[in-house]
C-alpha positions in Angstrom: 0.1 -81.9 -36.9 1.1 -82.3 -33.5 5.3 -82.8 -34.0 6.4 -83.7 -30.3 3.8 -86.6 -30.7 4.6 -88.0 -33.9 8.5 -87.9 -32.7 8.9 -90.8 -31.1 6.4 -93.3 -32.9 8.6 -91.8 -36.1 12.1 -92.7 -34.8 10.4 -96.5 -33.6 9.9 -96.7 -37.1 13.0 -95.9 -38.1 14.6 -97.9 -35.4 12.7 -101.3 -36.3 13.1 -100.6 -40.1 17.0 -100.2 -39.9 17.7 -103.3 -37.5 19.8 -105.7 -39.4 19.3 -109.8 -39.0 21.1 -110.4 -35.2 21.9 -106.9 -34.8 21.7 -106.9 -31.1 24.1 -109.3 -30.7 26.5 -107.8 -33.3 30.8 -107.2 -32.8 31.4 -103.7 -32.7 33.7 -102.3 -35.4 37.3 -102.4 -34.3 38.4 -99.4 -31.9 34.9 -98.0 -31.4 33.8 -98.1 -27.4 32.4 -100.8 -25.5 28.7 -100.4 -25.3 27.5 -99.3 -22.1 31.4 -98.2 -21.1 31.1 -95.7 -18.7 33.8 -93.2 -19.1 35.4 -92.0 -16.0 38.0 -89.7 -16.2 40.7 -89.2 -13.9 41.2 -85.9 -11.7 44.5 -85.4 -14.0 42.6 -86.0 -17.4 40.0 -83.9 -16.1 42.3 -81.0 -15.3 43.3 -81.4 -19.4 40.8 -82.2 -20.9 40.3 -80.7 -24.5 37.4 -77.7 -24.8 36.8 -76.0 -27.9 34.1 -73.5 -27.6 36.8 -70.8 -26.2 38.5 -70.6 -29.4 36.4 -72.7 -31.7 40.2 -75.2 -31.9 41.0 -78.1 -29.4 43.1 -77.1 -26.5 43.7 -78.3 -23.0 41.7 -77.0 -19.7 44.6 -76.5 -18.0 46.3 -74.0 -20.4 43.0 -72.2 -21.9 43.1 -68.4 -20.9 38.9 -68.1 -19.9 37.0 -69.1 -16.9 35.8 -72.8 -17.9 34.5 -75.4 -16.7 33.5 -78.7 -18.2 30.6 -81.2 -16.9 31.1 -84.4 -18.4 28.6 -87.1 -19.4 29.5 -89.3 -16.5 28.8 -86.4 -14.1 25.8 -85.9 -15.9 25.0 -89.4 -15.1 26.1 -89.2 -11.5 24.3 -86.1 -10.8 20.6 -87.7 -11.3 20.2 -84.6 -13.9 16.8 -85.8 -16.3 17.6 -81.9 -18.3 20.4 -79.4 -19.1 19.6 -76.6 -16.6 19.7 -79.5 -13.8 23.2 -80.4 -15.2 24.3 -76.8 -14.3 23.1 -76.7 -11.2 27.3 -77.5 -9.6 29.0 -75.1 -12.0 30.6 -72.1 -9.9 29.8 -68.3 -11.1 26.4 -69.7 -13.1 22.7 -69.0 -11.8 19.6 -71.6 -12.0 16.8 -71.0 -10.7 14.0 -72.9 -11.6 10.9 -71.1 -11.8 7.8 -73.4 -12.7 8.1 -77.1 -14.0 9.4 -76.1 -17.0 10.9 -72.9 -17.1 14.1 -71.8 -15.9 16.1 -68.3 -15.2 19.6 -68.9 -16.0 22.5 -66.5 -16.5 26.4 -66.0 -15.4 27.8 -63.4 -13.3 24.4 -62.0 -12.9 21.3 -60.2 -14.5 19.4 -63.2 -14.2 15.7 -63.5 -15.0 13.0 -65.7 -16.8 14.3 -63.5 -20.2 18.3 -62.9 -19.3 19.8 -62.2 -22.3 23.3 -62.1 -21.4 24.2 -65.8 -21.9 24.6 -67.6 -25.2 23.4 -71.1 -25.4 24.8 -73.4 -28.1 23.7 -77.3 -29.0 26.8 -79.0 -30.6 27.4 -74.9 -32.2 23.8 -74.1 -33.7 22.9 -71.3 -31.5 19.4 -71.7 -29.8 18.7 -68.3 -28.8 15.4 -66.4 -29.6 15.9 -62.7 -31.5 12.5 -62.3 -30.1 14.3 -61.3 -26.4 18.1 -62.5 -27.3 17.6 -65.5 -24.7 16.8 -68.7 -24.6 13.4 -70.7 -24.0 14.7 -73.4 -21.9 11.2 -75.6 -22.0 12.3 -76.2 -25.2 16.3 -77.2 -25.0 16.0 -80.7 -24.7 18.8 -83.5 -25.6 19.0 -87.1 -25.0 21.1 -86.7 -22.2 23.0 -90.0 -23.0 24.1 -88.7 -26.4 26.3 -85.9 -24.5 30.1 -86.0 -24.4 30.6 -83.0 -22.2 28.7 -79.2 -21.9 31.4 -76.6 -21.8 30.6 -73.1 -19.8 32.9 -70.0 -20.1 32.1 -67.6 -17.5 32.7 -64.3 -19.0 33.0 -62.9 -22.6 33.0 -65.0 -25.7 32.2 -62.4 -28.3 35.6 -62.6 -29.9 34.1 -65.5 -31.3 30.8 -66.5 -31.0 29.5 -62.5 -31.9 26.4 -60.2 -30.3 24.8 -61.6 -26.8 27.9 -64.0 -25.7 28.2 -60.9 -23.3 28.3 -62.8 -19.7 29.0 -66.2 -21.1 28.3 -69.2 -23.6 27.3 -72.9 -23.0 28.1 -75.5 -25.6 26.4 -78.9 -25.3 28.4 -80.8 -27.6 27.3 -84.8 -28.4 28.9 -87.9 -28.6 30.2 -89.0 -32.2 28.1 -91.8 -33.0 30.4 -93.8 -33.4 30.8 -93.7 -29.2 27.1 -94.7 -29.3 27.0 -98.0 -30.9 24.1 -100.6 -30.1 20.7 -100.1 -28.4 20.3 -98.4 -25.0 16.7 -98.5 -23.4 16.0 -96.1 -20.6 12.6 -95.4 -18.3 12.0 -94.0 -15.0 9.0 -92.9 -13.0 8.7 -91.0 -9.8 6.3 -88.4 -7.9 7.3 -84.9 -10.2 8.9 -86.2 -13.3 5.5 -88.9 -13.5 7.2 -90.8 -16.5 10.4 -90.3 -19.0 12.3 -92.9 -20.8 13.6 -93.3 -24.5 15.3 -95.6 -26.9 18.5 -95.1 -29.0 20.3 -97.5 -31.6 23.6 -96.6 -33.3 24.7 -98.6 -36.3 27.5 -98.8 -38.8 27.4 -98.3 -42.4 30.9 -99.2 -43.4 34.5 -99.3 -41.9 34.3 -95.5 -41.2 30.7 -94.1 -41.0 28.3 -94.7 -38.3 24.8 -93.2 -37.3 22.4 -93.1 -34.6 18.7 -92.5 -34.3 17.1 -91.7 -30.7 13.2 -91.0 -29.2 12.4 -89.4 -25.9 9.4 -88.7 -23.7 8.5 -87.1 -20.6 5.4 -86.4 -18.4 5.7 -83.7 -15.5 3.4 -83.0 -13.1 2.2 -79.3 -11.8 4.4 -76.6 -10.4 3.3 -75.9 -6.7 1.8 -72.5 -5.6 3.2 -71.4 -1.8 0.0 -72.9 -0.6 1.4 -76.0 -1.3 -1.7 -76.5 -4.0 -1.1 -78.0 -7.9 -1.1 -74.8 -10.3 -2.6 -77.0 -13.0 0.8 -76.7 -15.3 1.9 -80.2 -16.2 4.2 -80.4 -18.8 4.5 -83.3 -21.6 7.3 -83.1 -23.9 8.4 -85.6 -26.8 11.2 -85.3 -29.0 13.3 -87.5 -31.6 16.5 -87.6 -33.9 19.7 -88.5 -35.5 23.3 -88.3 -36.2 25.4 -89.5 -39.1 29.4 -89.1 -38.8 31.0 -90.1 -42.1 34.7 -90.0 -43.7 34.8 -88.5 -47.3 38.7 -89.7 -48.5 41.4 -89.5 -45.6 41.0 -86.4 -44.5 37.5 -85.0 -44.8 34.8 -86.1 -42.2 30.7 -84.9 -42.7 28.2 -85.2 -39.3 24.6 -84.4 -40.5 22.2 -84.4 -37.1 18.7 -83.2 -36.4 16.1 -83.0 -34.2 12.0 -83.1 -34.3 10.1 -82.5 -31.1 7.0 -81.0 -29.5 5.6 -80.5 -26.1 2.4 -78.8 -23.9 1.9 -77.3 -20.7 -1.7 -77.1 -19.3 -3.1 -73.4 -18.7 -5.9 -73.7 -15.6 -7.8 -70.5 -17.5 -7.4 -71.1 -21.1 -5.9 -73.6 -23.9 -2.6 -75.3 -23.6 0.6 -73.7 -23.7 2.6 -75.4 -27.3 6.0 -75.2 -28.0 7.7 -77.3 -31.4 10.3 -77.5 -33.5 12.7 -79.2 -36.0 16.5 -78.4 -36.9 18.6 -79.8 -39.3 22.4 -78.9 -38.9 25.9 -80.6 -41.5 29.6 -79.6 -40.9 31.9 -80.5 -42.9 35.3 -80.9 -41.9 38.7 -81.0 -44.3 42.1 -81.7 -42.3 45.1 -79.4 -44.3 48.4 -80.4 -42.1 48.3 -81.6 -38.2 47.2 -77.9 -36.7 45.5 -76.8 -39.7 41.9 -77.5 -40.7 38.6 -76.1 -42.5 35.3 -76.4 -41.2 32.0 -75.5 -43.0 28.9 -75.3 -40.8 25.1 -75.1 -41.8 22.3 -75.5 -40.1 18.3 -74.5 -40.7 16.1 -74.2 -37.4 12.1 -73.4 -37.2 10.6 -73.1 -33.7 6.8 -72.4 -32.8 5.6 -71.5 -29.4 1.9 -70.6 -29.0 0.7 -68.8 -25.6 -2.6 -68.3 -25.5 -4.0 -64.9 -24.8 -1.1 -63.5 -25.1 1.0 -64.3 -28.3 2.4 -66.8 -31.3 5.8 -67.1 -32.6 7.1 -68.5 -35.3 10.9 -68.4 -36.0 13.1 -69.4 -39.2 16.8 -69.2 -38.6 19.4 -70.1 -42.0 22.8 -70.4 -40.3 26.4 -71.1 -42.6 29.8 -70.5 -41.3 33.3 -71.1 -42.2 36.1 -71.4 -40.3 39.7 -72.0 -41.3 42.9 -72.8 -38.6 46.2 -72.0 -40.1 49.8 -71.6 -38.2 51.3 -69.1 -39.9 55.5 -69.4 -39.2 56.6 -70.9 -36.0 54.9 -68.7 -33.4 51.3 -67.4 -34.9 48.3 -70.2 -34.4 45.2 -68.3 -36.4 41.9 -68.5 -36.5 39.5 -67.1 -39.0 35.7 -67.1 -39.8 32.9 -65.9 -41.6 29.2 -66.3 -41.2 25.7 -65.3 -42.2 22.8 -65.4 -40.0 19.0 -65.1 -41.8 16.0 -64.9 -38.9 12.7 -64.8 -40.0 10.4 -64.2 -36.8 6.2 -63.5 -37.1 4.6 -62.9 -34.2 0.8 -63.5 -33.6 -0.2 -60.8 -31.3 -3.2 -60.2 -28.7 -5.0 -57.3 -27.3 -2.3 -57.5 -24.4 0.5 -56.8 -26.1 2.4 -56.8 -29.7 5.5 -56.7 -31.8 5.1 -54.3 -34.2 5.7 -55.1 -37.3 4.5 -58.7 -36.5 6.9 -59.8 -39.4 10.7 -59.1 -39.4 13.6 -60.4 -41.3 16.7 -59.8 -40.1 20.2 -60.8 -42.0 23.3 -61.0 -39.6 26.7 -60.6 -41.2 30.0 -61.3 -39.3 33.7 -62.1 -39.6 36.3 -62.8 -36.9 40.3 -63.3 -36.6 41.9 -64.4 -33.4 45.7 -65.1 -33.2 47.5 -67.1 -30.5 51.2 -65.9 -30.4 54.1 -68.0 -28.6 55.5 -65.2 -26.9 57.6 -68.1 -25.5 57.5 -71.5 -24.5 55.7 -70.7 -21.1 54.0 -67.4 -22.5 51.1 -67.4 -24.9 49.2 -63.8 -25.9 45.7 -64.5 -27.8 44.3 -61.3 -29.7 41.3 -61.2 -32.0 38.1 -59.5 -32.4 34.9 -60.2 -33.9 33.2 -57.7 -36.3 29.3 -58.0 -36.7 26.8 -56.0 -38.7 23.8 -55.6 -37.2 20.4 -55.1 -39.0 19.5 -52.7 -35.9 22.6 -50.9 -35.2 24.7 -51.1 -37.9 28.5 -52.6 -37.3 29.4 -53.9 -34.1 33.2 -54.8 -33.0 34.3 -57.2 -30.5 37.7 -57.5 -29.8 39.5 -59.2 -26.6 43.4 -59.8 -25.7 44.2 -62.8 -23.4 47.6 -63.4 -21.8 48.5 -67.0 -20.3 51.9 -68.1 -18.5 52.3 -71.7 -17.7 55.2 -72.2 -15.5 54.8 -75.7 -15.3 52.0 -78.5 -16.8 50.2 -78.0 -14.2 49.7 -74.4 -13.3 48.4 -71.7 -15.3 47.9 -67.9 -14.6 45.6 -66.2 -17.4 44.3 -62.4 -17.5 41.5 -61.2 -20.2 40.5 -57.9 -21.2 37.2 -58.0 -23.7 34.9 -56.0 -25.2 31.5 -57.4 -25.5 27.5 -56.1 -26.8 24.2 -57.2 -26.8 22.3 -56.3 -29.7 18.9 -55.3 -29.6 16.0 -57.3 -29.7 12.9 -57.6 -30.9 11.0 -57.1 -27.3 13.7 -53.8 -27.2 12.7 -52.2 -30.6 9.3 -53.7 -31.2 7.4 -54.0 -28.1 4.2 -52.4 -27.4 1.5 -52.8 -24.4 -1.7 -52.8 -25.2 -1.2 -53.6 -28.6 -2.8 -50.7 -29.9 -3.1 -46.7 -28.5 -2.9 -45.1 -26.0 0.7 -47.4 -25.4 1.2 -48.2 -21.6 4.9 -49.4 -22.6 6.7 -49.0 -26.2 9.7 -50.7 -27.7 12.6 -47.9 -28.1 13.0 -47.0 -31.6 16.4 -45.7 -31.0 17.4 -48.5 -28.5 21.1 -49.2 -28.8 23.4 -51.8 -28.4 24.4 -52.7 -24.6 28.0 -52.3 -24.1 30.1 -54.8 -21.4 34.5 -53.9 -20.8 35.2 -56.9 -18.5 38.7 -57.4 -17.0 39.2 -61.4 -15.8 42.2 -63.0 -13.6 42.6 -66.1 -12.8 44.6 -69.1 -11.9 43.9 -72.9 -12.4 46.7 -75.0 -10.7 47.1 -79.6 -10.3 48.7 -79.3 -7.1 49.1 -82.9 -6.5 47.9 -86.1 -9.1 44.5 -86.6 -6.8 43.9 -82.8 -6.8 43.0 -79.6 -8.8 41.4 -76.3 -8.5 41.0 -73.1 -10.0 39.9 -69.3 -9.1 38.4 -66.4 -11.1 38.1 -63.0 -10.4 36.2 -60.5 -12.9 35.3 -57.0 -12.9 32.5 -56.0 -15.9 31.5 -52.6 -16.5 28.4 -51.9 -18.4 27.1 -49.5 -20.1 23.6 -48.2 -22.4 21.9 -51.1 -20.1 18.2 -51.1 -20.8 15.9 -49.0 -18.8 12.5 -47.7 -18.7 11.8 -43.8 -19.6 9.3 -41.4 -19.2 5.7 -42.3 -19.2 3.1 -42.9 -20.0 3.9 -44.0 -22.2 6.8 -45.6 -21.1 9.9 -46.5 -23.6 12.2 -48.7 -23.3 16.4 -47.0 -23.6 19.7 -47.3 -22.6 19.4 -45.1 -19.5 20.9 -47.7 -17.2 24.5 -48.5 -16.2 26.8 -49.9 -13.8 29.6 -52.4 -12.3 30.0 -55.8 -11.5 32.7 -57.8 -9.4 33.5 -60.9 -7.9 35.1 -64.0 -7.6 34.6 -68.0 -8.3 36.7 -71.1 -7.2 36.0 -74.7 -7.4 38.1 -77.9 -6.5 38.3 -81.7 -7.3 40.2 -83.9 -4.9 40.3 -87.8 -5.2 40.1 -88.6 -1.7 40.4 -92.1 -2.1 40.0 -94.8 -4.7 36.9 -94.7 -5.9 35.8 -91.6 -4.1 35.6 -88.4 -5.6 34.8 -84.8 -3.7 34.1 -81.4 -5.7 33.1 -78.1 -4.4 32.9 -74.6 -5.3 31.9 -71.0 -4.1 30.8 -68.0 -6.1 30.9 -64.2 -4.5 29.1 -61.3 -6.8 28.3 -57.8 -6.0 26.1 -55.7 -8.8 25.9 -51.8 -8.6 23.8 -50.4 -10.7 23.0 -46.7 -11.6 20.6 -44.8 -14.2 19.4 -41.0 -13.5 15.4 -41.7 -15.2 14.7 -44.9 -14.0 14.8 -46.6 -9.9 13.1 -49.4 -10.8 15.6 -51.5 -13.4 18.2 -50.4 -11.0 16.8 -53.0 -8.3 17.3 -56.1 -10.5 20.7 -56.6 -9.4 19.0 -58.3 -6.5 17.8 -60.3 -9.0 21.0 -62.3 -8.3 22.4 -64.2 -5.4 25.4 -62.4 -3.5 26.6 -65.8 -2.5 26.4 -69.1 -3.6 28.5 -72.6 -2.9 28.1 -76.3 -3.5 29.8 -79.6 -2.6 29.3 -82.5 -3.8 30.6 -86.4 -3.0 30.7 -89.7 -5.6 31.7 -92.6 -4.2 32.4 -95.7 -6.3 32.1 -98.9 -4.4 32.5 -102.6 -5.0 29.9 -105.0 -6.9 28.5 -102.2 -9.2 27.1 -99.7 -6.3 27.3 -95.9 -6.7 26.8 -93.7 -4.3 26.6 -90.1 -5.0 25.3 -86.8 -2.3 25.2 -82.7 -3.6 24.7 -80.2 -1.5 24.0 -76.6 -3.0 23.1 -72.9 -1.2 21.8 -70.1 -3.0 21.7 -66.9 -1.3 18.7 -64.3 -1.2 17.3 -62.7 -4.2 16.2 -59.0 -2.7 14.4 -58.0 -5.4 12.2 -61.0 -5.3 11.8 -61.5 -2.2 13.0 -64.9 -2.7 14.9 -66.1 0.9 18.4 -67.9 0.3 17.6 -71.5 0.5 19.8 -74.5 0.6 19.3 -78.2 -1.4 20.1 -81.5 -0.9 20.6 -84.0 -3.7 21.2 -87.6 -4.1 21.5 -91.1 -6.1 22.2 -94.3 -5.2 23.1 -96.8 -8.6 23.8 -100.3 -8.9 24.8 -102.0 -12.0 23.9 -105.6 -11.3 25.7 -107.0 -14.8 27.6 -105.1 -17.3 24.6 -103.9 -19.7 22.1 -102.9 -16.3 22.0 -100.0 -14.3 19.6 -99.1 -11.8 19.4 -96.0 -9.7 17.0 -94.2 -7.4 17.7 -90.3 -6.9 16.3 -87.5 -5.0 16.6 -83.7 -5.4 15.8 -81.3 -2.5 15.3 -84.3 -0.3 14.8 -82.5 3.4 12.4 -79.7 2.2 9.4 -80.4 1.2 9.2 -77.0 -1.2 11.1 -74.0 -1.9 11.0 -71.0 -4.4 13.8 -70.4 -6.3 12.7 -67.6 -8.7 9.6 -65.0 -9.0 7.6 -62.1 -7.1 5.3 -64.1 -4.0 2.3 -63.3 -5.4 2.9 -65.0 -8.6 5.9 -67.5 -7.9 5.5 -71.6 -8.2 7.7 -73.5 -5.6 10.1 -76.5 -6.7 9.0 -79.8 -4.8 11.1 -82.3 -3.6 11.5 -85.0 -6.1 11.7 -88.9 -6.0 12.5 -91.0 -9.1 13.9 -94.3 -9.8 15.4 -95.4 -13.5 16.5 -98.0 -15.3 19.3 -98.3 -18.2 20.0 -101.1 -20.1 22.5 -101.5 -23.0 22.8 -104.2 -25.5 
């Protein structure tokens, strides 16, 4: 059974079936939003607005101790962005680089590549990351982009918290309650790359306190483009559907249930289609004790395919449960506490090429954490935890950080961070062999150990003035038992390699006028690296851009017109060969009536190609791209 297919005909179903009499014309129940509001936040309730990935509780930007930034769904909107890699593109100290129509190389603060493994992605907390290379398939991270409330990236180490692998950063796309999402919204577009995409959504109420939404979506890509400027024969089709129930149990307990189902294919010129599929099911259950004290019980059950053929098959299990408890303890302590267990159940179908041996694995993850903020007074806060893992591979692995913050004032905070981060080994490390059978060209390392990150962050985030705001941070990550490549043939795979990294990243938002909104942002990073056995993993830190800057221009004016302009520069990749290239984006919107928008939107609109990732004899070029779209919201 084809999954990504069935999706959305399934969710139509579901749609039609659950429609009451008059529906579309229905009241919404009292205090839920508007449908089709558009929620625009002001540069002053941007500057505090509450994140929650940096210490699993609610806090304000302006006062959290991390380098974060937050891209709300209005940006998202505003941004012309059809996927989540596209909605990073304007985030300072993160790397995209798109390498083919589908697939992406995305990292922070360097070590980029089609399989970094150095940045944990989350969707509303289920982690989406393969065991197979500790990163992430992007092809296959797909949301209704709609449905999203805001994506939160911390630049820097989050392993206090979120464990093994949240070594250079984490990204949390968290959704929209559905009660936010009431109604039916319709959306379709067409243009010259992204040939069709469109889907459906309808949220409805069961009750005075529970609501739910179900959603399908589509999309048809055409090819990647070779340097010749010729199709590569890749078009991509992807189709994928859902739901979301949010429900009170008594006054103080809520329960959100969500899942997914999707599926998608890329054509192969030489041999069968690429596949990719999956379904997740995820509940959290939330019980309120007092106003800064809470329990939260997560679960979630994941199963992802991808078939390459020729070269392998995966399937992957993943159980996931987790508790987490929030208690003040006497006037100055606020602590967290967790406890999780991770089950992965990978099986790989190999190929003459190359093989993971065993081709079945089960791994079980254990993990606890504790992180206390403590009111060193009413301007200084000191936050000290550490997360303790143990590792099927390596055995126990601790994670601890301290973070200092002094506020002098609402609106200016200086924060420093000292943190302790690893990335456990992976399947490719330990189990990887090339050809799949002797004599081995390249072998997994049996002894392969944990890589090991000490990273010492400054930084200062500051509201000089209502209409502005801005903030800098400066890092300085030392890395250690890096993977390498040793001896040969064959050659193994070990933790020969090590080094430094260091640099610095600022962004700024200042309302310029009414209704018009500017935004930039620079990154600077320098990567040294060093191993005594092995030149050639020593060259991917010019797998990174030294420089990098963006600015970017939304202008609201009257009788429903938007006008919105992006500008973005990536520097050289050396090691690649890729030159340093610079991007123009745009969109122009117009919401005729209240439920109706309309917008045309180009990315990379004065060059007709570019490369962005990938060696020249292999690479695919992005292509400028034209679409328009239409929303409409009943």
């Amino acid at each position: 059974m084809d999954v990504g297919r069935s999706a959305v005909p399934l969710v139509a179903a579901l749609f039609l079936c659950s429609l009451p009499p008059g529906a579309i014309g229905e009241s919404l129940p009292e205090g839920v939003e508007s449908r089709g509001t558009l929620k625009k936040m002001s540069i002053e309730e941007l500057f505090n607005v509450e994140v929650t990935t940096v210490s699993t509780k609610p806090e304000p930007l302006s006062s959290t101790p991390a380098a974060v930034k937050v891209v709300t769904g209005d940006d998202i909107r505003r941004m012309g962005a059809l996927s989540i890699p596209e909605a990073l593109r304007y985030i300072p100290g993160v790397e995209v680089a798109r390498v083919d129509n589908r697939q992406y190389a995305i990292t922070a603060r360097g070590f980029n590549g089609t399989v970094a493994n150095k940045l944990l992605v989350l969707i509303d907390g289920r982690s989406v990351y393969t065991p197979l290379f500790s990163g992430v398939f992007w092809d296959a991270q797909d949301v209704f982009l709609e449905d999203v409330e805001q994506i939160e990236v911390i630049r820097g180490p989050g392993a206090t918290v979120w464990g093994a692998n949240a070594v250079n950063g984490v990204i949390n796309v968290i959704s929209k309650r559905a009660a936010d999402t009431q109604g039916l919204l319709v959306t379709g577009a067409a243009g010259n790359v992204e040939r069709g995409f469109g889907g459906i959504r309808y949220g409805g109420a069961l009750g005075s306190r529970s609501f739910f939404r179900i959603y399908g979506k589509t999309l048809d890509r055409d090819a990647s483009l070779r340097p010749n400027g010729q199709k590569a024969g890749d078009d991509f089709r992807m189709t994928q559907g859902g739901f979301r129930f949010d429900g009170a149990l008594g006054a103080s307990s809520d329960l959100t249930v969500q899942g997914d189902l999707y599926g998608g294919s890329a054509d192969q010129p030489a041999t069968d289609d690429m596949k990719t599929g999956g379904r997740n099911v995820m509940t959290r259950w939330t019980h309120r004790l007092a106003e800064r004290s809470d329990v939260h019980v997560d679960a979630y059950y994941d199963h992802t395919l991808r078939e390459m053929p020729r070269t392998f098959r995966e399937t992957l299990d993943t159980y996931d449960v987790s508790l987490r408890h929030r208690l003040p303890w006497g006037a100055r302590h606020d602590v967290v506490w967790g406890l999780g267990y991770r089950l992965t159940q990978d099986v790989v179908g190999n190929s003459p090429g190359l093989a993971f041996l065993p081709s079945h694995e089960a791994h079980d993850l254990y993990s606890g954490f504790v992180q206390d903020e403590i009111e060193l007074g009413s301007r200084l806060h000191w936050t000290l935890g550490s997360k303790v893992e143990r590792v099927d591979y390596t055995g126990v692995e601790i994670e601890p950080s301290t973070r200092l913050a002094f506020t002098p004032s609402a609106t200016r905070t200086l924060w420093g961070a000292v943190s302790r981060a690893v990335r456990a080994p992976s399947r490719l490390d330990r189990d990887l062999y090339v050809p799949s059978t002797p004599p081995y060209l390249l072998a997994g390392g049996p002894g392969f150990d944990s890589e090991v990150l000490l990273a010492y962050e400054l930084g200062y985030r500051a509201q000089p003035a209502r209409n502005l705001s801005a903030a800098i941070a400066t890092f300085y990550n030392s890395y250690d038992k890096l993977r390498s490549i040793r001896g040969g043939p064959p050659f193994v795979l070990a933790n020969d390699l090590h080094g430094e990294t260091y640099g610095a990243e600022g962004n700024a938002t200042l309302e310029a006028a009414k209704g018009w909104r500017l935004s930039g942002g620079y990154t600077f990073l320098r990567m040294i690296l060093r191993s005594d056995t092995d030149t050639s993993t020593v060259k991917q830190a010019g797998d990174s851009p030294r420089h990098q800057w963006f600015a970017r221009s939304s202008l609201t004016l009257p009788h429903g017109v938007e006008v919105d302009a992006g500008v973005r520069y990536a520097g050289e990749l050396r090691n690649q060969k890729v030159p340093s290239y610079l991007a123009t984006d745009a969109r122009l919107g117009w919401r005729p009536v209240a439920p109706l928008e309309i917008s045309a939107a180009g990315q990379n609109l004065f060059d007709s190609r570019h490369p962005e990732f990938g060696t020249p004899g292999t690479r695919k070029e992005v292509a400028r791209s034209l679409y328009g779209k239409a929303t409409w919201t009943f």
